[in-house]
N, C-alpha and C positions, 0 to 999 in steps of 0.2 A: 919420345919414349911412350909406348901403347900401357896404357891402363887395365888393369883387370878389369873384367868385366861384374859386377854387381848384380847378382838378385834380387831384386827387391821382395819377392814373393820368402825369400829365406829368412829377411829379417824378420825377430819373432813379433814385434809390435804390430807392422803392420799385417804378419801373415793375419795375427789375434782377430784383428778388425774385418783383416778377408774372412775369415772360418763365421766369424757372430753375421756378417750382410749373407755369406750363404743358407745361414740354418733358417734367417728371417723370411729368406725367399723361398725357400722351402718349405715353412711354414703359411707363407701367402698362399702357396697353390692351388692347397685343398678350397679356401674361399674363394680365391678367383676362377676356381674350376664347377663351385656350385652353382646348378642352376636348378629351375624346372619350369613344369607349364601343364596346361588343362588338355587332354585328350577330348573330353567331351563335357560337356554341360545341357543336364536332362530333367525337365521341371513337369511335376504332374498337381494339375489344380483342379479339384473338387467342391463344386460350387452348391450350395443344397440351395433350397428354396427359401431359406432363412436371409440367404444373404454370406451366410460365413463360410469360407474358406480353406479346404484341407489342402498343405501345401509340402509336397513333397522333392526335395531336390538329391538333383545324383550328381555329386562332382569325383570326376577321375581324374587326380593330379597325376606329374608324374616327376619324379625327383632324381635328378642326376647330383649326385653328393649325398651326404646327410641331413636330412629336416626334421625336427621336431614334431610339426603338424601344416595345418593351413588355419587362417583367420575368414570368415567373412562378415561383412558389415551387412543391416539391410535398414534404409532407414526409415522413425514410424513419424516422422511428422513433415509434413508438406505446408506449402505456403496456401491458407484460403484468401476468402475474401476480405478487402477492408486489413487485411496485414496480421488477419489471426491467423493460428495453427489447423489445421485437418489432422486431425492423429487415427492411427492406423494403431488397431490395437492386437501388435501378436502374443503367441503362446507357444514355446518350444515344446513339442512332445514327443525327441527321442533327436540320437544320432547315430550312427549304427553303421557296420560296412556290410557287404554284398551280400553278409550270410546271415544278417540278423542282429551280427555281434554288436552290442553295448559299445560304444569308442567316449572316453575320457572327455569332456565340454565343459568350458566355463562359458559363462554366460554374464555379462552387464549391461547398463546403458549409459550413453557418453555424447555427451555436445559437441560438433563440430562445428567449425566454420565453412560454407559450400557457396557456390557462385554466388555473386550479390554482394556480398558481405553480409546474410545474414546467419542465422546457427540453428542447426536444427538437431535433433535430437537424436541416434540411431541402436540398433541392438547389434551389439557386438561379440561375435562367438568366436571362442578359442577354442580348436577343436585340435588333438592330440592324435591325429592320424600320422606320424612320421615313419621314416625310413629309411634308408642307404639305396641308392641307384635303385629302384622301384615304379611302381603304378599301386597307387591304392586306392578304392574307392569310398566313399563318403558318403550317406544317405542323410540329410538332415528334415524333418519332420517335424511343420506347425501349422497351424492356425490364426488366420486373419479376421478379423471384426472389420464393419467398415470400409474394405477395399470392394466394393461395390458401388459406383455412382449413379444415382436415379436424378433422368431429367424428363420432363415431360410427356415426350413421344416416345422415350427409351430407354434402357439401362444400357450400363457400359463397365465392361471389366475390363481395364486399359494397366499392363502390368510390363513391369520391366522385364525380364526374366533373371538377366547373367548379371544386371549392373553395370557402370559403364565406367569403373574403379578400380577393374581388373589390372594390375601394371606388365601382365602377359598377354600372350595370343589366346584363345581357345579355337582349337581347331573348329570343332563343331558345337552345335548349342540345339536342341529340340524343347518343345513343349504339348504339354497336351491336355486340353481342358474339356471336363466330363461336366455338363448342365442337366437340370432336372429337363424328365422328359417330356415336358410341355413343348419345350424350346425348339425341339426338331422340327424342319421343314423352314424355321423362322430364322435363324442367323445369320448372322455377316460377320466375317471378321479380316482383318489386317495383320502385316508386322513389317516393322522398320527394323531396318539394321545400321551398323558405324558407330562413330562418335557422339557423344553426345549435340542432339540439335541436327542431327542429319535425320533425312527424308529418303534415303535409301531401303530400297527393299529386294534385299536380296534374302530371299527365303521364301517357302512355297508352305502353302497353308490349303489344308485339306477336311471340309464336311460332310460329316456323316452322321445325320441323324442331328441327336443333339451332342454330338462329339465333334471336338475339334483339334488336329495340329498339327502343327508349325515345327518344319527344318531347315535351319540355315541352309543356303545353295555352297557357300565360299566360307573358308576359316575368318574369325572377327579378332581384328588386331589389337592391339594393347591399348586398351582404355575405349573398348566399341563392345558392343552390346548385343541383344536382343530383345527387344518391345512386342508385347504382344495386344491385342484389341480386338474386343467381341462385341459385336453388337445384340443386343437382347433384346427381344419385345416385353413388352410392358405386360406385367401377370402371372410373368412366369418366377418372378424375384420376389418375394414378400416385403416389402417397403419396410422398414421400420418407421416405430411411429415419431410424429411430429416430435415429442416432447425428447424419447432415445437419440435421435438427429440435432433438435437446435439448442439442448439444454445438457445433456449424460456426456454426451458427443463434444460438445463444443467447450463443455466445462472442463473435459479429460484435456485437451486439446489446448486448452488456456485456461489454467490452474491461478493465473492473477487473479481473475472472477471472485475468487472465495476468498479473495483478503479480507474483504465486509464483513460475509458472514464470518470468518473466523474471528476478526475485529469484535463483531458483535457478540458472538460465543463469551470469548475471554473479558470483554467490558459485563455483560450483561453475571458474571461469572465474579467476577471483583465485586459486584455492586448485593448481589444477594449474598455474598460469604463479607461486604465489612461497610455498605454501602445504607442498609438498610435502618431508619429510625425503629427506635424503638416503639410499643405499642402505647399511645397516648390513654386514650381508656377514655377517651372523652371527644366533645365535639364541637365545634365553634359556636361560640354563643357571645354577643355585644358585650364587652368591656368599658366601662365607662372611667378607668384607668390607666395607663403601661404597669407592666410586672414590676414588683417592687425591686428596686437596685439594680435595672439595668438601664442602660444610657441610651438614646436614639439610636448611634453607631452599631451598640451591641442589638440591641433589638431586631434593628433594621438587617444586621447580618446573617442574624436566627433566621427569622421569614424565607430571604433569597439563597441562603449558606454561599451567602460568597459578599467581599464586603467592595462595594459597589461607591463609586465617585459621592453621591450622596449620603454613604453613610459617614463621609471623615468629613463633609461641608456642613453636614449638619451638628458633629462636633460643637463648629466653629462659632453656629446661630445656640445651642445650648450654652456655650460658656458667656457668651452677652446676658442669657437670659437670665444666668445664676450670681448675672453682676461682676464676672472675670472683667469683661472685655468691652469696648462701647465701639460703635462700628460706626463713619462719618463719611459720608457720601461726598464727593471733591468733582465738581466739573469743569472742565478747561477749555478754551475753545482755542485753536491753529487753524488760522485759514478758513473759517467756519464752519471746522469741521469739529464735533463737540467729541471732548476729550473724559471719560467716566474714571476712577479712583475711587478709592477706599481708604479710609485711615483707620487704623487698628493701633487703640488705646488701651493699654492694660490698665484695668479697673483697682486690681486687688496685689500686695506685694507676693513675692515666694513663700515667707513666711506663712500664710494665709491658704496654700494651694494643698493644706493634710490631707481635706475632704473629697478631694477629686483624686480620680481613676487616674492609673496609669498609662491610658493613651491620651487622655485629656492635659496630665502636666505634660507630654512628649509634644503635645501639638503646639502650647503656649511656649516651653523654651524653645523649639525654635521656629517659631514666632519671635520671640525677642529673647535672642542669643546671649545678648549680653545681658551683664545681672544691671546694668544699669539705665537699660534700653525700656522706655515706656509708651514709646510710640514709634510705630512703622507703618508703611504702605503694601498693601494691598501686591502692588507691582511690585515691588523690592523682592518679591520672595520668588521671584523668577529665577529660575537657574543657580538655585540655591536648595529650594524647599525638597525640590523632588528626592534628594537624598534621605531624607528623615520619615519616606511614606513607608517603606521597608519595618521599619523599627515600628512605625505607629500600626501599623497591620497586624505586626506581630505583637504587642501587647493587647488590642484586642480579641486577638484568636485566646491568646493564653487568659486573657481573664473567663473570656467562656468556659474554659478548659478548667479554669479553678473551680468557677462556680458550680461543675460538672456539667455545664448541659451538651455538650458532645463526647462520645467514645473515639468519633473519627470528625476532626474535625476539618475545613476545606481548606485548609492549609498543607495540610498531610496526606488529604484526598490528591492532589497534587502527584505527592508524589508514587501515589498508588497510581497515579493515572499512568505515569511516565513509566512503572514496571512495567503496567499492561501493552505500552507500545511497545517494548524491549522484548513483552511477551507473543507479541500478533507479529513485529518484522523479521524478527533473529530467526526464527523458521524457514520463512521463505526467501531470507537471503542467505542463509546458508545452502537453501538446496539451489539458487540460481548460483550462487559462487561453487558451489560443486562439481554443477553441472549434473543432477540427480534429475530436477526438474525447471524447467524452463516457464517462466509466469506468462508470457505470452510474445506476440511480434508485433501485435498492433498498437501502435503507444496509445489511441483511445482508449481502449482495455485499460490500459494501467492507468492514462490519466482516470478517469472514472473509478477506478476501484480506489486509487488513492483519495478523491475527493470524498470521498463517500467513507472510507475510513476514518480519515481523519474528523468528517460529522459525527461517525459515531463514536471514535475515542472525547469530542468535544461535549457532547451531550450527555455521556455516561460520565466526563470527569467530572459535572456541574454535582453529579446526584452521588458520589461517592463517600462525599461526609454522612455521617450517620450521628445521631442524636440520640441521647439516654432519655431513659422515661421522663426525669425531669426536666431536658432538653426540649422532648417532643411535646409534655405539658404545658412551656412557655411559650413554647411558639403558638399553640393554639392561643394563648391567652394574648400574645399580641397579633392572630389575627381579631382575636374579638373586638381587642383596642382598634386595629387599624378599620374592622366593619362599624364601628361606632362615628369615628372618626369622617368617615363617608356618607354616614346616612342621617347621621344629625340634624334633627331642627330645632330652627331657634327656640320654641316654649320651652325645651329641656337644657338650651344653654344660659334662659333667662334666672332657673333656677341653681346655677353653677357658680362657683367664686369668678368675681371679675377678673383675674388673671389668667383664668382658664386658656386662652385663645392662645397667649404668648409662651406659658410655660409648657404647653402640648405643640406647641408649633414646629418646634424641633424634629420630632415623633414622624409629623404630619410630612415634614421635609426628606426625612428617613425613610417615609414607605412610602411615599411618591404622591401622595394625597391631600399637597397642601395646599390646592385651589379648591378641592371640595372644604377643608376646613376652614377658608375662609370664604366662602360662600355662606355660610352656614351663620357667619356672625353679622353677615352685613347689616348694618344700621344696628346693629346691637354695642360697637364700639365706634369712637368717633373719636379718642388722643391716640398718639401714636405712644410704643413704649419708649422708656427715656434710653434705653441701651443702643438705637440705632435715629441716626441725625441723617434723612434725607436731605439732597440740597435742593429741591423743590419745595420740602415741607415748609409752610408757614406763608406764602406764595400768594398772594390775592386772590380768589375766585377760586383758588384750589384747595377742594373739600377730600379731606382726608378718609382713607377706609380700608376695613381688611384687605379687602382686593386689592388697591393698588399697592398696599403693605406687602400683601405676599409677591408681587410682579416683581418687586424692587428686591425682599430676599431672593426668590429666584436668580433674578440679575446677579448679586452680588453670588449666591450659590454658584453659578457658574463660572462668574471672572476667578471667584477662589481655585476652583480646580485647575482652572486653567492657568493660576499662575505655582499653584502647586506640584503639575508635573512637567510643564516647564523646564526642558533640560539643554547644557548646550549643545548644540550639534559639532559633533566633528565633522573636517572636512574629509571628501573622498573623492574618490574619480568614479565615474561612473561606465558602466559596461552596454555594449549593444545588444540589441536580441535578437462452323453448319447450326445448327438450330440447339446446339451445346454438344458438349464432347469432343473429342476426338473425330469423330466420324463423319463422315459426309464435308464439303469444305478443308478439307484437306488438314486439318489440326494437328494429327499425329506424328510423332517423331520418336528416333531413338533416343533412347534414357528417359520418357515421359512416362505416364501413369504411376502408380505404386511400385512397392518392391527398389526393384535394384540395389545401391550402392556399388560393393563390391567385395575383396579380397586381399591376401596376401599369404607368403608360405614365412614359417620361421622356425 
């Protein structure tokens, strides 16, 4: 039995799906049917005797479909020496078609990536020439800085013309460069044509006078170019000077350069709006006391505004001295190799601790943690201690702070320091991550600017604390202490209370000056104080004296710090680390000198 025959085109589901793939492809057409392409490409450069460049280009698209306009790129930074930038400084001055008329341009600049893998920087115009199956033409008008090269025996105008970025053909491409009229009779010039890196020259170049140019011979295919190359004698170009070339030039060029100085702007700018003491009204003059009620520590951190490994060690030699603490020298010998210790006895109970500051009881509890604990080692406080330097810093600042002698004090200078790098970086990495401005290609550049930054955020954050009148009067009055301290001699220590030497010795330890103050007593004391037990003292033949007294606090000064920030280490893995120009010797090529990039229609 024969089956009727079936239309499938009748059913309406699938007609549905036939009718929607026709309209689709119908709708494709118009795009697959647009195209366009360059008629001609016509560049006229005007070179004065300055060196700068009037640059005038004629592009005649020609558009089969609808376009909007065309784009062209040109770009201003090129690779120099050592891996810096050469920037090329243009200026748009108009865009116009055949009759003069105004035509519609945006204008920006934008970072690409280009052979190498490196990025360089280019100006990119959007110009609103569009139109339905047409020919329109395009006049774009600027000026160049800097696309002039000066070498020895010669200058050299070595320019791209078309770019070699074009993703079409250009039938033909002309150029035509007008020099001041010294130049006549003196010229040479060249042009390559192709791809980029080809040495082809198909195009014919013609002088007269000091005029010059250049027609392609054969249409330049899709992504080929036109280069052009003058050779100039020397005198007829005004050289810019030294300083405009390797300084205005090279700074435009690689904008990392001025991290420093802007570093130093913005530090030196922090430091006179919060950084500055106040006006003392007075001048150093010998102290033959410390300021009344401040401690070594505090003293010592006045002077330097920053509170320094000696000023918490000497904490340690004050609370002996005030009878806290008795300090006992331990040597051990392994293998005979002599083994040094410390024992640290608390002298006086908590009960007893009302009269001492609050970085003074922060360093004795823990010293001995427990309320029952009355003797420790020196060494014990390894990998323990350095917790407790935080908190003992910070009651020091804040006792300053009470007493009023800072407005700003270096603890808080800190953190002004840290705006100010938030303030020097956040600029220039927002315009490198923008892509606005590029800091440089040569990573010397930056390593150096960075090195150099960071000394000047280092040095400006030291001086950012700022002191009040009665801040900046103490600290005079403990340099006078610490220039007394220094220049001392015995006849005037012979008139002093015999304590003098121990109860200032702290002081002495704090501002780094306690071999002069014990210089200064020799033979004027001969017991040691009762508050520290060498284990040499009492020794046959060994005559006791300030000097070897202060060798031995030194000593123990330093094993204290060092067992004080002492911390444990974590573990980790660890990571690994011709006669120049163009011309003569054959150096030229298409897509070399300035200029170029390219285009596109949208």
């Amino acid at each position: 039995m024969n089956r009727p025959l079936r239309c499938s085109f009748l059913n309406p589901s699938r007609s549905r799906w036939g009718f929607m793939l026709a309209a689709l492809l119908l709708l494709a057409v118009p795009s697959f049917a647009r195209s366009w392409s360059i008629s001609r490409f016509d560049a006229r450069y005007t070179i004065a005797d300055d060196g700068a460049v009037l640059i005038e280009e004629e592009i005649h698209p020609s558009f089969s479909g609808t376009y909007n306009g065309i784009t062209r790129d040109i770009p201003v930074e090129y690779p120099g020496p050592n891996g810096t930038d050469y920037k090329l400084f243009l200026k748009v001055e108009s865009v116009t078609d055949e009759n003069g008329n105004k035509i519609k341009f945006e204008q920006s600049h934008r970072t690409e990536r280009v052979a190498g893998g490196t990025s360089h920087e280019f100006l990119f115009l959007k110009i609103y020439a569009g139109g339905t199956d047409t020919e329109r033409t395009v006049r774009i008008s600027y000026r160049a800085a800097n696309a002039v090269r000066f070498f020895k025996d010669h200058d050299e105008f070595y320019w791209n013309v078309t770019g070699n970025d074009w993703k079409i053909p250009i039938d033909s491409s002309s150029a035509f460069v007008a020099l001041p009229a010294a130049a006549a009779g003196h010229l040479k010039a060249q042009a390559f044509t192709g791809a980029y890196g080809s040495r082809q020259q198909e195009a014919i170049s013609k002088i007269t006078g000091n005029y010059i140019s250049f027609e392609t011979s054969n249409p330049l295919e899709a992504r080929s170019g036109l280069t052009i190359d003058v050779w100039i004698p020397k005198g007829v170009i005004r050289e810019p000077s030294w300083f405009t070339r390797n300084i205005i030039w090279f700074i435009a060029g690689n904008p990392g350069v001025l991290l420093p100085v802007w570093a130093f702007a913005v530090m030196s700018g922090l430091w006179w709006w919060k950084g500055r003491d106040a006006d003392a009204g007075m001048s150093v003059a010998p102290m033959y006391e410390p300021p009344k009620g401040l401690t070594p520590a505090e003293a010592g951190t006045l002077i330097s505004d920053a509170i320094e490994s000696r000023d918490i060690t000497s904490t340690l030699i004050d609370l002996a001295v005030k009878g806290y603490l008795k300090i006992i020298e331990t040597e051990d010998k392994v293998f005979f190799i002599k083994h040094k210790d410390y024992i640290l006895r608390l002298m006086k109970p908590r009960a007893e601790w009302q009269n001492l500051v609050a970085h003074e009881i922060e360093v004795l509890n823990n010293i001995f943690p427990e309320l029952t604990a009355q003797e420790t080692t020196l060494s014990s406080l390894r990998n323990r201690f350095y917790v407790a330097l935080p908190s003992i810093r910070k009651e020091i600042m804040d006792s300053l702070k009470t007493k009023n002698l800072y407005s700003t004090d270096p603890e808080s200078a800190k953190g002004l320091a840290l705006v100010g790098v938030l303030v020097i970086v956040l600029p220039f990495l927002w315009l490198q991550m923008t892509g606005a401005v590029r800091l440089t290609n040569s990573p010397a550049v930056l390593v150096v600017g960075v090195l150099l930054t960071i000394a000047i955020v280092f040095l400006f954050g030291r001086k950012l604390s700022a002191k009040t009148v009665r801040g900046a009067r103490t600290r005079i009055e403990c340099l006078g202490f610490k220039e007394f301290m220094t220049r001392v001699d015995g006849d005037r220590l012979k008139r002093m209370p015999p304590d003098t030497f121990e109860r200032f010795l702290p002081y002495a330890m704090a501002f780094g000056v306690e071999h002069h103050w014990a210089k200064a007593f020799q033979g004027l004391i001969t017991e040691p104080p009762s508050w520290y037990v060498g284990s040499g003292y009492g020794t046959p033949g060994m005559m006791w004296g300030p000097i070897m007294f202060t060798n031995s606090m030194h000593s123990f000064a330093t094993s204290a710090y060092d067992s004080f920030v002492a911390a444990p280490q974590a573990s980790s893995t660890g990571s690994g680390f011709g006669s120049g120009g163009s011309f003569g010797g054959g150096g030229g090529f298409s897509g070399g000198g300035f200029g170029g990039g390219g285009g596109d229609a949208f």
